[in-house]
N, C-alpha and C positions, 0 to 999 in steps of 0.2 A: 556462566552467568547465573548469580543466583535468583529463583524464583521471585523476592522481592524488588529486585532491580527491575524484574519484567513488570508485574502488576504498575510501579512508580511509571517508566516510560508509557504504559496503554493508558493512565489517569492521567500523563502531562499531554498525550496526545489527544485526548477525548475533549480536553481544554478547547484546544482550537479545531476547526475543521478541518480538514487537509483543503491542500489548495484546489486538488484538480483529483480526480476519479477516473479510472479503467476497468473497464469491464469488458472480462470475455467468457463469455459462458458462465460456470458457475464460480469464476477466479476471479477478484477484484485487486484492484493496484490503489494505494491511497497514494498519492505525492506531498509529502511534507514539506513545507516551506520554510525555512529559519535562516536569522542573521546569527554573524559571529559578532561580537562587542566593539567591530570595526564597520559593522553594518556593509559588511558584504554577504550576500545572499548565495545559501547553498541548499542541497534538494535533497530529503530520504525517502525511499519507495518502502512500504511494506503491505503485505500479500495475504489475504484471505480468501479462502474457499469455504464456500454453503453448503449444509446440505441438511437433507429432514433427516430426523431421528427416529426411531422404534415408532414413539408415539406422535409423531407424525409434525414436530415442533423443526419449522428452522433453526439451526446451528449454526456454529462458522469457526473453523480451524484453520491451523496454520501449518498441516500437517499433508503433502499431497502425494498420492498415488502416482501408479505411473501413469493410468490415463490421464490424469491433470498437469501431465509436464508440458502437454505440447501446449496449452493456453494460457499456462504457467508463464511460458517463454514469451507466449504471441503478448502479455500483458506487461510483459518485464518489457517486453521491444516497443509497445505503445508507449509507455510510462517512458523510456528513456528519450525517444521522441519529443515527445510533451516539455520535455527536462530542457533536450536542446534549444526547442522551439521561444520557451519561456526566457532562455540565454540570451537568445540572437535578438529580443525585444521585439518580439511578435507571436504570432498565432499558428501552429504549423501553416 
């Protein structure tokens, strides 16, 4: 994927808000909400983690350690929850 196809996707997503938000520790889950041009409705998760810098500034990457895998996963398993629950026409 080229660098400029990234920047284009993080400005068409700053557009909208994401539908719904996870948070585990310092890993956040955003849930995307989109129609296809048939107006069925489908879901994208993507994942950031926080963290302060030298100068003491919050950051936020998309890059995680091994200690970030396990809330990594606990947020990717929220989020996919969230996903169902929004499917089945309710609330978990």
């Amino acid at each position: 994927m080229a660098l400029s196809n990234t920047k284009k996707n993080e400005t068409a997503e700053t557009k909208n808000p994401p539908a719904d938000k996870v948070r585990v520790g310092l890993i956040t889950a955003s849930i995307w909400e989109n129609k296809d041009e048939n107006g069925k409705v489908y879901h994208n998760v993507t994942f950031e983690r926080r963290y302060i810098d030298a100068k003491d500034q919050w950051q936020s990457t998309h890059s995680y350690g091994p200690s970030d895998l396990l809330a990594l996963a606990k947020a990717a398993d929220l989020a996919h929850t969230k996903i169902i629950a929004a499917r089945n026409g309710g609330d978990e």
